[in-house]
C-alpha positions as CSV (number, residue, x, y, z in Angstrom):
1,X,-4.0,-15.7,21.8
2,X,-0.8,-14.0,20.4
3,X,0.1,-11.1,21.3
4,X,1.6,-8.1,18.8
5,X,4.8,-9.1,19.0
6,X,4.5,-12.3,18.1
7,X,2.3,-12.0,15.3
8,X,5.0,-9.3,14.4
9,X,7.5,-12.2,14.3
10,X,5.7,-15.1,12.6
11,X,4.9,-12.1,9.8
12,X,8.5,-11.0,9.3
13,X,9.1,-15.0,9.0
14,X,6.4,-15.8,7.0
15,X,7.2,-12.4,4.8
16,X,10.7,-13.1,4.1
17,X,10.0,-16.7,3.5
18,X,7.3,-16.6,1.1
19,X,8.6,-13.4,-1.1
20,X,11.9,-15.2,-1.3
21,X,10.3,-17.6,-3.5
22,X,7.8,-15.4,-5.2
23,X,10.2,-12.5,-6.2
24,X,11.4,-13.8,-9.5
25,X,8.0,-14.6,-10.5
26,X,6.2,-11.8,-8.9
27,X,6.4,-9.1,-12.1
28,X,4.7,-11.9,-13.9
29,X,1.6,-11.1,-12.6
30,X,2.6,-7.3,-12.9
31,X,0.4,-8.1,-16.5
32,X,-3.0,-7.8,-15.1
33,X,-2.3,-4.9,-12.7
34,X,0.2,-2.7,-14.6
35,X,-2.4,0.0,-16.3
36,X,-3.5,0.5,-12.7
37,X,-0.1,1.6,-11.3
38,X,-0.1,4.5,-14.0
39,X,-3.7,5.2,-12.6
40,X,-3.0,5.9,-9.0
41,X,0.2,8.3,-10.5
42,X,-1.9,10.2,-12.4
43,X,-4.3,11.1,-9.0
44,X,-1.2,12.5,-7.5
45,X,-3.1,16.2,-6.7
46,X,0.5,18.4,-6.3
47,X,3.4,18.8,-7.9
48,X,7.1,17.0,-7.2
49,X,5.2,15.6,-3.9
50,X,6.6,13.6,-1.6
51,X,5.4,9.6,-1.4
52,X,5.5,7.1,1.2
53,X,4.7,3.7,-1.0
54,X,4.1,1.0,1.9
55,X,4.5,-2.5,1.2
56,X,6.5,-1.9,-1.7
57,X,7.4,-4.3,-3.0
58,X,9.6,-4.4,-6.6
59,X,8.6,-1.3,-6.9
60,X,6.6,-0.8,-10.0
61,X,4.1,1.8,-8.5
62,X,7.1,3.1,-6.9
63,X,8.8,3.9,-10.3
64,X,5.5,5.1,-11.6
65,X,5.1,7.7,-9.0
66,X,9.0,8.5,-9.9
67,X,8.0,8.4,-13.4
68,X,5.6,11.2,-12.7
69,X,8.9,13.2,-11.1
70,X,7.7,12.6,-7.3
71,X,10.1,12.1,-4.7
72,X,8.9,8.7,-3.4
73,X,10.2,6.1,-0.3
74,X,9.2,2.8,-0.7
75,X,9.1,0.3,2.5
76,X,8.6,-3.1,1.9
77,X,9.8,-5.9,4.4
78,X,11.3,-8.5,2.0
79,X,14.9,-7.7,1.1
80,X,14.3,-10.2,-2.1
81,X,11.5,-8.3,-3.5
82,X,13.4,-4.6,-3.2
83,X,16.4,-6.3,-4.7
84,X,13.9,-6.4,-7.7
85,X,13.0,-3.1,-7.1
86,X,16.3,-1.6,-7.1
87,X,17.4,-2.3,-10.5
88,X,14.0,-0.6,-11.6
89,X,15.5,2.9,-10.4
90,X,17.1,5.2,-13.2
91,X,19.2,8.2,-12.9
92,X,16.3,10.1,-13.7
93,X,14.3,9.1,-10.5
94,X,14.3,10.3,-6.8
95,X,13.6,6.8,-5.0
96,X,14.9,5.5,-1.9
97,X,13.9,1.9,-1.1
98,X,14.4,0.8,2.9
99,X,13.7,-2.7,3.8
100,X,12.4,-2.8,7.2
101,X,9.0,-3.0,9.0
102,X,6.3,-0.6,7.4
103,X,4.0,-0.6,10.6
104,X,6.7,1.8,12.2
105,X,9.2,3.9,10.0
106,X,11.6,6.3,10.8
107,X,10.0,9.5,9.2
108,X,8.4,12.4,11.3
109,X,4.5,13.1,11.3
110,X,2.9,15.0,8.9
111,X,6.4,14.2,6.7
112,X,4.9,13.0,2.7
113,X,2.6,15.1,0.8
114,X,0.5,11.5,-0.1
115,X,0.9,7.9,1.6
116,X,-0.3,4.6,-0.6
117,X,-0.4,1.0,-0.4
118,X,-1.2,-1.3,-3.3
119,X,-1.6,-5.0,-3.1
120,X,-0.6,-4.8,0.2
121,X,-2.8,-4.9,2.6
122,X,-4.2,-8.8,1.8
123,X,-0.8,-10.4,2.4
124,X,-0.5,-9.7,6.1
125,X,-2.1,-10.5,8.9
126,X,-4.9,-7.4,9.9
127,X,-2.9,-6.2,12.8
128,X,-0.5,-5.8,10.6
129,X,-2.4,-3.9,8.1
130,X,-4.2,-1.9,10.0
131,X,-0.3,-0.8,12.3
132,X,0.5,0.1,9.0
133,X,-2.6,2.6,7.7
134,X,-2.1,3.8,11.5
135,X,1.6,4.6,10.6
136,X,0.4,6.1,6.8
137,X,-2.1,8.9,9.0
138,X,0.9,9.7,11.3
139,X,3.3,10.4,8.6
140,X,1.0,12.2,5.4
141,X,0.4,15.6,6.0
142,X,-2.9,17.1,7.3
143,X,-5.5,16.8,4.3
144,X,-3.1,14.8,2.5
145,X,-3.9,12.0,0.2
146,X,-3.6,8.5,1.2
147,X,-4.0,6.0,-1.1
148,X,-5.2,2.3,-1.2
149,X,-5.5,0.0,-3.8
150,X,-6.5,-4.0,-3.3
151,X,-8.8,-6.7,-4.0
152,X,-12.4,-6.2,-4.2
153,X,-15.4,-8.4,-4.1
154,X,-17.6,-7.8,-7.5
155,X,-21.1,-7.8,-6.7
156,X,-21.8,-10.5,-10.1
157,X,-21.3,-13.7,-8.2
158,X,-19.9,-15.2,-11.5
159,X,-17.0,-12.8,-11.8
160,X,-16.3,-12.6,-8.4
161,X,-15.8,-16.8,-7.9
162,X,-13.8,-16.0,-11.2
163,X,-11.3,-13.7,-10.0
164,X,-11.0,-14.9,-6.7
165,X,-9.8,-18.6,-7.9
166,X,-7.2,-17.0,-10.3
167,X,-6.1,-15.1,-7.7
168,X,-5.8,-18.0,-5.4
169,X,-3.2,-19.2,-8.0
170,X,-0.5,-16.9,-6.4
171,X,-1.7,-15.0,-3.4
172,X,-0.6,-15.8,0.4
173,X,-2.5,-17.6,3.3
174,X,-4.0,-13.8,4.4
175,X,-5.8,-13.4,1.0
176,X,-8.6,-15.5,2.6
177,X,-9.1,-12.8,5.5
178,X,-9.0,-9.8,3.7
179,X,-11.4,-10.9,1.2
180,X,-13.7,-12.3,3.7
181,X,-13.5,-8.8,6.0
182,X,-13.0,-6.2,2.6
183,X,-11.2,-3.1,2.3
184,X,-14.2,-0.9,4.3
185,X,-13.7,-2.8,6.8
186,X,-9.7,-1.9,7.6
187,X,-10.4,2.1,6.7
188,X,-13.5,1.7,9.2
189,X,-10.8,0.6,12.1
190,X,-8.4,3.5,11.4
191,X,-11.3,6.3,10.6
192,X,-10.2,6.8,7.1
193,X,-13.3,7.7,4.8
194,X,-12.9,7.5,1.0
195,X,-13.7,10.6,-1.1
196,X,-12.9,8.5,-4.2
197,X,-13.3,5.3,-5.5
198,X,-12.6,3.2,-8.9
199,X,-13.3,-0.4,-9.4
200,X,-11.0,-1.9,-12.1
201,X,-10.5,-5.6,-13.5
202,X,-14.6,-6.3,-13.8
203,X,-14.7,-5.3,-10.3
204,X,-12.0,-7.6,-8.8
205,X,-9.0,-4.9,-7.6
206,X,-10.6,-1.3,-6.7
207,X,-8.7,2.2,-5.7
208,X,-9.5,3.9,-2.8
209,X,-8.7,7.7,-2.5
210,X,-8.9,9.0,1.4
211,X,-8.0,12.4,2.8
212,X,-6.2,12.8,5.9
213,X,-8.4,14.0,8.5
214,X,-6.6,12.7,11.9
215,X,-5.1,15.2,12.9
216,X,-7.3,17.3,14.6
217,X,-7.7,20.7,17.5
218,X,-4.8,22.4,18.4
219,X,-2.0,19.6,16.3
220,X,-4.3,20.3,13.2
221,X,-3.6,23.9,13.8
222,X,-0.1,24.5,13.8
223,X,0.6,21.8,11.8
224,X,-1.5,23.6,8.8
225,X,0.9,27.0,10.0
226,X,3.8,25.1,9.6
227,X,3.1,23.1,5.8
């Protein structure tokens, strides 16, 4: 059985590997998700916040939250797919992209206003995924939101067979797991509860809007005096 680490290191390997090849096709697919990155903006509860957009890849819900006038960080482990990303970002936006490993970054606790991950989540391994969702409770403010949207399993067996061999089309050797396991099952592991929830595309992607209830006693305390 492999240990952290290593799965760590066949991930990175595997990452960088397969979004090497996929980055100039990647926004292609942007098609059938796009009206759902201007979605998640618009649930963004205050003001100017500040993002963490994990598993970022080239960016496009990135810029949306931009678009919206957030200040947003965007973490995504494939230096192809932010090179994508990068020449996204106008003048106009507040966007830092750092290429590196999302399941520990180098930002404080409690730092963002909101935390999200979209499309992420089914193209690592769940170790992975559920490091990272550890790492967006650590760093979103108490009773902050945190954000998830992915694949979801419609309950009409037609549409679901339907989107799930399209999706096979493109998506990486993890899809399998994910959708086998579903989305409950990673916010069950982390103790995130949603307080919202959208299915979109017949059924077949969903968002998932949690609130940040991890911190709790005496850190809950004087974190709420200090933000």
């Amino acid at each position: 059985m492999l240990n952290i680490m290593d799965i760590k290191k066949q991930h990175a390997w595997y990452n960088i590997k397969w979004f090497k090849r996929m980055a100039p096709v990647y926004d292609f697919v942007e098609i059938f998700v796009a009206s759902l990155r201007k979605k998640v903006a618009k649930r963004i509860h205050k003001q100017k916040a500040k993002i963490l957009d994990m598993a970022c890849g080239t960016g496009n819900q990135s810029i949306a939250f931009a678009n919206k006038n957030h200040s947003v960080v965007g973490v995504d482990l494939s230096p192809d797919m932010l090179r994508y990303a990068k020449k996204k970002v106008k003048s106009s936006h507040d966007i830092t992209f750092v290429c590196g490993d999302a399941t520990k970054i180098s930002y404080p606790d409690a730092y963002f206003d909101v935390s999200s991950i979209s499309f992420g989540l089914h193209d690592m391994p769940e170790e992975i995924g559920i490091m990272i969702l550890r790492e967006m409770i650590r760093t979103t403010k108490p009773d902050g939101q945190i954000i998830i949207v992915d694949y979801h399993k419609p309950k009409n067996k037609i549409i679901a067979w339907l989107g799930f061999r399209i999706a096979k089309l493109w998506e990486s050797k993890y899809y399998d797991h994910f959708m086998r396991v579903g989305l409950n099952y990673y916010l069950d592991k982390v103790g995130l509860k949603a307080v919202g929830k959208e299915a979109h595309l017949l059924g077949n992607a969903q968002i998932v809007e949690c609130t940040n209830k991890k911190w709790g006693g005496e850190a809950h305390k004087l974190l709420k005096s200090i933000f």
